[in-house]
N, C-alpha and C positions, 0 to 999 in steps of 0.2 A: 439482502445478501443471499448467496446461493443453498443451499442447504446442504449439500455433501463437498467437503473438500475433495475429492476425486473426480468430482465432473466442474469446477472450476475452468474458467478460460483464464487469459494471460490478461484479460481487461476486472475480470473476476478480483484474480489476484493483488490489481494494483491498486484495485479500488481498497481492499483490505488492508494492502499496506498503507494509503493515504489514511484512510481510517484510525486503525491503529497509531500513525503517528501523529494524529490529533493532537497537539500538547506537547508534543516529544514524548521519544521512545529509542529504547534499546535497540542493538539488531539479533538480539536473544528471543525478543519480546514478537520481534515481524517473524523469525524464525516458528516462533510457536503461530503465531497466530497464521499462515500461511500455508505451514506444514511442507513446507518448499526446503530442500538439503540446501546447505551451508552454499555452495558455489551458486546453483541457479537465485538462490538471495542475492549473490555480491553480484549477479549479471543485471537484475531488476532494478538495483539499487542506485549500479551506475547509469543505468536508462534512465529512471527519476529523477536523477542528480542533474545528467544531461540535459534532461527536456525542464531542470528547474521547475520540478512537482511538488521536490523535498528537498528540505536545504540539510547540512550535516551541522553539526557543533560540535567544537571538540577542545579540550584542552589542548595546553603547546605539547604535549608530548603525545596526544593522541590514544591517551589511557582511557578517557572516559569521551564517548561517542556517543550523543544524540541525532536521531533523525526527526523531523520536524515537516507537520504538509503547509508547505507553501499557501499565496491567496490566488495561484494557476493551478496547486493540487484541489482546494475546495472548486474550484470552477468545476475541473475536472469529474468530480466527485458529484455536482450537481448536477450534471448534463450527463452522468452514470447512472445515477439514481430516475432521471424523465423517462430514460429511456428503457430500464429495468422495469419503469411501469408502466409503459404502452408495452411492452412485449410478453411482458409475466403475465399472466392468466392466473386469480388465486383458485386455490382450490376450493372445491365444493364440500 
């Protein structure tokens, strides 16, 4: 994973949020972990939802909200991670 949230990219980001909602997770939870304001969250979220990365759970009234990674978000996430390690060079 990146080391500073400020030089994150938007592929950075989704990979964290796949990550984070390993299991399910809040959008409190991708919000901390992200460090991304409140709107650019619900733009990501719907791009994941779209491209079916991460699936939603939600009671009938939509009071309690899980996000959840998909088995195209782990793809995702493993073809993130090959290529984070042919490019990362670790430190000396």
């Amino acid at each position: 994973m990146p080391r500073s949230v400020k030089n994150q990219s938007g592929l950075d980001k989704v990979a964290i949020m796949l990550e984070t909602a390993n299991g399910g997770t809040t959008k409190d939870k991708l919000l901390a972990a992200t460090n991304l304001a409140r709107g650019r969250l619900n733009n990501y979220l719907k791009e994941l939802l779209e491209r079916k990365l991460i699936t939603e759970l939600a009671d009938d009234d939509k009071r309690h909200v899980a996000y959840i990674t998909t088995e195209r978000g782990f793809k995702y996430l493993a073809v993130y991670i090959s290529l984070k390690n042919i490019i990362v060079t670790p430190e000396s």
